[in-house]
C-alpha positions as CSV (number, residue, x, y, z in Angstrom):
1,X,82.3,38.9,90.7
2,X,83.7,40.2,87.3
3,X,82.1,43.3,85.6
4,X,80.6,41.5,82.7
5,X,78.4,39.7,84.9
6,X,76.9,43.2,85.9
7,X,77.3,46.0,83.0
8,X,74.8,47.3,81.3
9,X,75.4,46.1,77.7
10,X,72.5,48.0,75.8
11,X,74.3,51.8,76.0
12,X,72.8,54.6,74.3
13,X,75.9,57.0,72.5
14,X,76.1,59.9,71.3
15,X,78.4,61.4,67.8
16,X,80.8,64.2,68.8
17,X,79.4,65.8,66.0
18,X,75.6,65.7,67.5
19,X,74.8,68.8,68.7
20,X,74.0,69.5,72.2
21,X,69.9,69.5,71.6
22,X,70.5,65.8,69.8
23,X,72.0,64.8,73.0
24,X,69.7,66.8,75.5
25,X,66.8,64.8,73.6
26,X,68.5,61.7,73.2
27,X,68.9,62.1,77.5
28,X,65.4,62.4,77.5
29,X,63.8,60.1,75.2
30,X,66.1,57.3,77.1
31,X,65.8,58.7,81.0
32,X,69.3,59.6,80.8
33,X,71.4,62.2,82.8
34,X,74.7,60.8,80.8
35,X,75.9,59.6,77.5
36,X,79.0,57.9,76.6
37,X,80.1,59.8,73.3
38,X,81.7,57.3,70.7
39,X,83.2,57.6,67.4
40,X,83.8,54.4,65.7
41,X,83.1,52.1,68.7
42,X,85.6,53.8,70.8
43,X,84.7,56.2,73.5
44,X,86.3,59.4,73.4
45,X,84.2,61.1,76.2
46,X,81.0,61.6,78.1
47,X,78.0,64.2,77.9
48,X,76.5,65.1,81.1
49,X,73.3,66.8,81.4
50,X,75.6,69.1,83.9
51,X,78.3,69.1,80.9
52,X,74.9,70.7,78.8
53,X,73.8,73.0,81.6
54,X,77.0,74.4,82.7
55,X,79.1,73.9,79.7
56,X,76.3,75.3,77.4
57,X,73.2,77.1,78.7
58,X,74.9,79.1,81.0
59,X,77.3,80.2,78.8
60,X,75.1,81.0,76.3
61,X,75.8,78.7,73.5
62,X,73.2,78.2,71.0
63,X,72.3,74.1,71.4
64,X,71.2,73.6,67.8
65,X,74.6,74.5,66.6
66,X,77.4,73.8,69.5
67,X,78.7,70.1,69.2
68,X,79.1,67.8,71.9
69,X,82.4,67.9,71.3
70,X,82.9,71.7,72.5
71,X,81.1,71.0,76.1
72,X,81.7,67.2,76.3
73,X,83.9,66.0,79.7
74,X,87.4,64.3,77.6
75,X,88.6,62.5,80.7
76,X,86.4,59.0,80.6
77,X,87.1,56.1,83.6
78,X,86.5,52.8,82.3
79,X,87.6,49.2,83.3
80,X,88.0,46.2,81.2
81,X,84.6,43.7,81.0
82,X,86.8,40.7,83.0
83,X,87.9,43.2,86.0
84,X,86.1,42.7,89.4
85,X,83.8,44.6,91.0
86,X,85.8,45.5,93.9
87,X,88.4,47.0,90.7
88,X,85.3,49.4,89.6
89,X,84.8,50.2,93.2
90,X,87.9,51.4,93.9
91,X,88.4,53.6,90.7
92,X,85.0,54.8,91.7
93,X,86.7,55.6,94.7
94,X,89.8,57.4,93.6
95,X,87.8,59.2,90.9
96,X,85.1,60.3,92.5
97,X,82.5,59.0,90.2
98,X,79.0,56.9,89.8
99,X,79.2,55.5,86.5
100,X,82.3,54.1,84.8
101,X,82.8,52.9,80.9
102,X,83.3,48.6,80.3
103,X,85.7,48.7,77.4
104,X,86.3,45.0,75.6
105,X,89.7,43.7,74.7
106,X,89.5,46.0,72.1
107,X,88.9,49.0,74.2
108,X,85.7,48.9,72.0
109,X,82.3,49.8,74.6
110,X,81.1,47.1,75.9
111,X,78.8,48.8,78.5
112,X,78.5,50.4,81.1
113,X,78.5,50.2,85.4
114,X,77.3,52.6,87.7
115,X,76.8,52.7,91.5
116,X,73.1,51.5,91.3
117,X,74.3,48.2,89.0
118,X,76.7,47.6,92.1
119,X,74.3,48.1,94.9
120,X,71.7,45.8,93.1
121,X,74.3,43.1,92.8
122,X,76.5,43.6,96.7
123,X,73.2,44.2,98.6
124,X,74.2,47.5,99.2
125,X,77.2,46.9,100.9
126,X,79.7,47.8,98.6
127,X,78.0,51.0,97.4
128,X,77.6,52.6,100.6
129,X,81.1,52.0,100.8
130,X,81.6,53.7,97.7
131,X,79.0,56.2,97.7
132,X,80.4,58.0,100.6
133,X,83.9,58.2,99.3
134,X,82.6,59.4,95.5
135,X,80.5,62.1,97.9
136,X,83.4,63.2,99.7
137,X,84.3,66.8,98.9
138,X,87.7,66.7,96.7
């Protein structure tokens, strides 16, 4: 089964240039605990509500005026929308993570795939599979 078949397509984003309350309200308004940050269809990182938390709150930052940017994780994992599930999987796997980016031909977003997306689609089989190795301690 290829990715397209499974990703999320609609994906809320967020500017670099937002500040963290933007995002933090964005997360909310849209049940979110993660945003893909984009500039100019490209995806150059991801805001966590952890990244927010941790990165922000605790530290003291004021959210109306620190920028995703400054808290944002850089390192993004995505797969092209033609790779196969068992390709997400494993780079799930190896990177210890529940949702991954779906980049087009373009490496434009295209969506994105997370462990629950998986486990609808497999039965469950899969994701167990990957769950415990994205669980175990690094």
């Amino acid at each position: 089964m290829q990715l397209k078949e499974i990703t999320t397509n609609a994906v809320e984003t967020v500017a670099p240039d937002a500040s963290l309350l933007d995002a933090a309200k964005s997360m909310l308004a849209h049940d979110l605990g993660w945003l893909p940050v984009a500039e100019e269809g490209k995806v150059i990182g991801i805001i966590t509500d952890r990244d927010i938390a941790i990165r922000g709150v605790a530290l003291g930052l004021d959210s109306k005026k620190t920028l995703v940017r400054d808290v944002m994780t850089r390192e993004v994992f995505s797969c092209p929308a033609d790779a196969t599930v068992e390709d997400a999987c494993t780079l799930m796997e190896e990177e210890q993570v529940r949702r991954i980016v779906i980049v087009d031909e373009n490496d434009d977003l295209a969506g994105i795939v997370s462990l629950a997306d998986i486990a609808a689609q497999t039965r469950g089989s899969q994701s167990a599979e990957v769950l415990k190795k994205v669980t175990e301690p690094a």
